[in-house]
N, C-alpha and C positions, 0 to 999 in steps of 0.2 A: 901591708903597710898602709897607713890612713892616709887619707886623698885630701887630707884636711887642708893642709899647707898649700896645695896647688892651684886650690879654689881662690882665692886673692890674685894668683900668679894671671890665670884665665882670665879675673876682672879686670886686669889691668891691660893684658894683652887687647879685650874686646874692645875698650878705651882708646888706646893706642891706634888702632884700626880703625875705628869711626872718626878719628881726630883728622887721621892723613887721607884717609879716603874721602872724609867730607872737604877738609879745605881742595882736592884734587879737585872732587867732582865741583867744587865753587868755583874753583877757576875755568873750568871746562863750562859750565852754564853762561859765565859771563861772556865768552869769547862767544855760545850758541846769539847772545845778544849782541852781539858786533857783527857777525857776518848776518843778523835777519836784517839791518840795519835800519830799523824802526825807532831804535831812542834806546838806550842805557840805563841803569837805573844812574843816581843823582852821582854818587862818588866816582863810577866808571864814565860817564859825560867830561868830570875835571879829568880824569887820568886820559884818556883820550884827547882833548883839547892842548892838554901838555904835551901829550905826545906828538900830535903837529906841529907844535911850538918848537918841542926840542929836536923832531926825529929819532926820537927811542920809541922802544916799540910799546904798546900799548902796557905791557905785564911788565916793563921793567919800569917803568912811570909807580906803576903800581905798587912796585915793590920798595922805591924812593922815596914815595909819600907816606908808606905804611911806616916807614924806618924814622921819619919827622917826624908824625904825629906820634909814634912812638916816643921821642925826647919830648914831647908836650906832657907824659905823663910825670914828668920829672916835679913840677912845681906844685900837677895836682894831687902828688904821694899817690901814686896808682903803682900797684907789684903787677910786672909781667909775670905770665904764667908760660909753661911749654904751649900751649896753645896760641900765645900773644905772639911769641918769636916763631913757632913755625908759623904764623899765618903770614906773616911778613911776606917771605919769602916762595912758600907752596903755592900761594894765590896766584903770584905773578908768574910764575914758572908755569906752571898747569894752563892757567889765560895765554901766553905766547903758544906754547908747545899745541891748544887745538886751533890757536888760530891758523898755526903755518899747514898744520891738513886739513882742515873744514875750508870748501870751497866759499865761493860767494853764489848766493842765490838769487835768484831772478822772481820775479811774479808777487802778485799781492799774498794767492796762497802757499806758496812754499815760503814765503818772509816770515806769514803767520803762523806756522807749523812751526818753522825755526824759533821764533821768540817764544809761542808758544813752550815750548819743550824746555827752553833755554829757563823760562820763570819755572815752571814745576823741578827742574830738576837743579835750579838754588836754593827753593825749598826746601826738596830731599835733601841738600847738601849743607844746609843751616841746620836740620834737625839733626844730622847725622854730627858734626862737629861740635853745635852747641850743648849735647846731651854728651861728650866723653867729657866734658866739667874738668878743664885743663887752662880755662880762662877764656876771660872775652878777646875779641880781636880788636886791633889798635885801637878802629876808631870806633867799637863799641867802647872800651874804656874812654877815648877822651868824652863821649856823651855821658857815661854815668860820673868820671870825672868832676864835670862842669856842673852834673845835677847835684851832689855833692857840697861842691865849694859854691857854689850860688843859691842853692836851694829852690829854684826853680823845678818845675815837672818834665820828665823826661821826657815827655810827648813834646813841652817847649823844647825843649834844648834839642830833641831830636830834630825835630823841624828845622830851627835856626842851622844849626849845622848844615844840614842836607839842602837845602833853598838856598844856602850861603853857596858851598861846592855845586850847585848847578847851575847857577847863576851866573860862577867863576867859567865853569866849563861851558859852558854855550858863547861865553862871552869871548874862549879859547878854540873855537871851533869844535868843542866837539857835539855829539848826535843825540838831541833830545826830542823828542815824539809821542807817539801813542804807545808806543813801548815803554817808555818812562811811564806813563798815566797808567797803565797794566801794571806795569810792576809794584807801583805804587800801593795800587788795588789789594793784588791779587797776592805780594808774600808776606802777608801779616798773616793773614789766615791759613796759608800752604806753611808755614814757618811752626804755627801751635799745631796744626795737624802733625808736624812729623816729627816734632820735641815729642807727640806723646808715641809716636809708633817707635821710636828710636829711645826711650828712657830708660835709662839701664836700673836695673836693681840695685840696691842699696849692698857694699860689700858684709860677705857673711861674718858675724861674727862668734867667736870661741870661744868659751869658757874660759879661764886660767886653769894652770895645769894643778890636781889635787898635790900638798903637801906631803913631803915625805916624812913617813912615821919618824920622830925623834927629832925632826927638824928644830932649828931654834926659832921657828917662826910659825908658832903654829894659828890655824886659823882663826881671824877674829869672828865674835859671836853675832848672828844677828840681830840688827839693830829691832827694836820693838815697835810693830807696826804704829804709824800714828794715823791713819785714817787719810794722807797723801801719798802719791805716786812720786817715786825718786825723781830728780833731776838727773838728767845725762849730762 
């Protein structure tokens, strides 16, 4: 029997797996940037600062916020994807679940171990979810959203946003630092590094199946080269 069919079934499986493993391991990295307690990146500083405010735990702020900014994409016509809806949710579960077994650490070098590890391995965990192409996470949509309906540059609207929520969050108590300024740094470039280690192949494609003799539908002719290359 041909293995033809199952080859799709495997792309989608491999998809599947990068998607929930990477938002897992995003949640797990953020929480490695909570217990080094060096500074947050910009979104995790507001969710933090809420969560002093309210007394919820860090990952369920997170998953609060992800669920609001979500109804934002309501006005900018932005389609969720399975990737948009689990991210909601896996981010913040994943972030509580290592915060309650990762200790607190003491010392300037195990802080910077901690953070350290904590930025490379949202990295890996952005390369690993962004490339199962299952859609962007909330508040990547409301940024390309806004870039969008304003026509501004992403790079602006990224900024605005992110300076906007950490501005908020520091003002909420929560922890911004040299950790922030690392992060800041250091996952744009850890980000295209692991988009390209983590990009999956393009699904295979198959001929249509040849006509059966006497059908009423038999093959149309080839068209007559004109010197371009088809459109897909």
């Amino acid at each position: 029997m041909s293995s033809a069919p199952r080859r799709p079934a495997r792309h989608l499986t491999r998809r599947l797996l990068q998607l929930y493993v990477g938002l897992a391991l995003y949640g797990a990295s953020s929480a490695f940037l909570v217990r080094a307690g060096l500074g947050l990146d910009p979104w995790d500083v507001f969710h933090q600062g809420l969560a002093e405010r309210t007394g919820w735990s860090i990952g369920t702020v997170s998953v609060a916020v992800g669920a609001l900014v979500l109804l934002l994409w309501v006005p900018l016509r932005q389609r969720p994807g399975l990737g948009t809806l689990s991210n909601v949710f896996a981010v913040g579960l994943s972030m509580d679940a290592t915060v309650a077994v990762l200790p607190d650490v003491h010392g300037a070098l195990a802080q910077g171990a901690l953070l350290t590890t904590g930025i490379v391995l949202n990295g890996v965990a952005t390369g690993l979810y962004i490339s199962a192409r299952f859609g962007p996470g909330p508040r990547d949509g409301l940024m390309t959203g806004l870039h969008r309906r304003t026509g501004r540059s992403v790079r602006l609207v990224r900024t605005g946003i992110e300076l906007t929520v950490l501005a908020a969050g520091f003002l909420l108590g929560g922890t911004a630092g040299i950790g922030t300024l690392a992060y800041a740094l250091a996952i744009g470039p850890l980000s295209q590094l692991f988009l390209r280690v983590f990009a999956l192949p393009d699904p295979p494609r198959f001929p249509a199946a040849a006509p059966v003799a006497g059908s009423a539908h038999p093959p149309k002719p080839a068209p007559t080269p004109t010197g371009t290359a088809p459109r897909r």
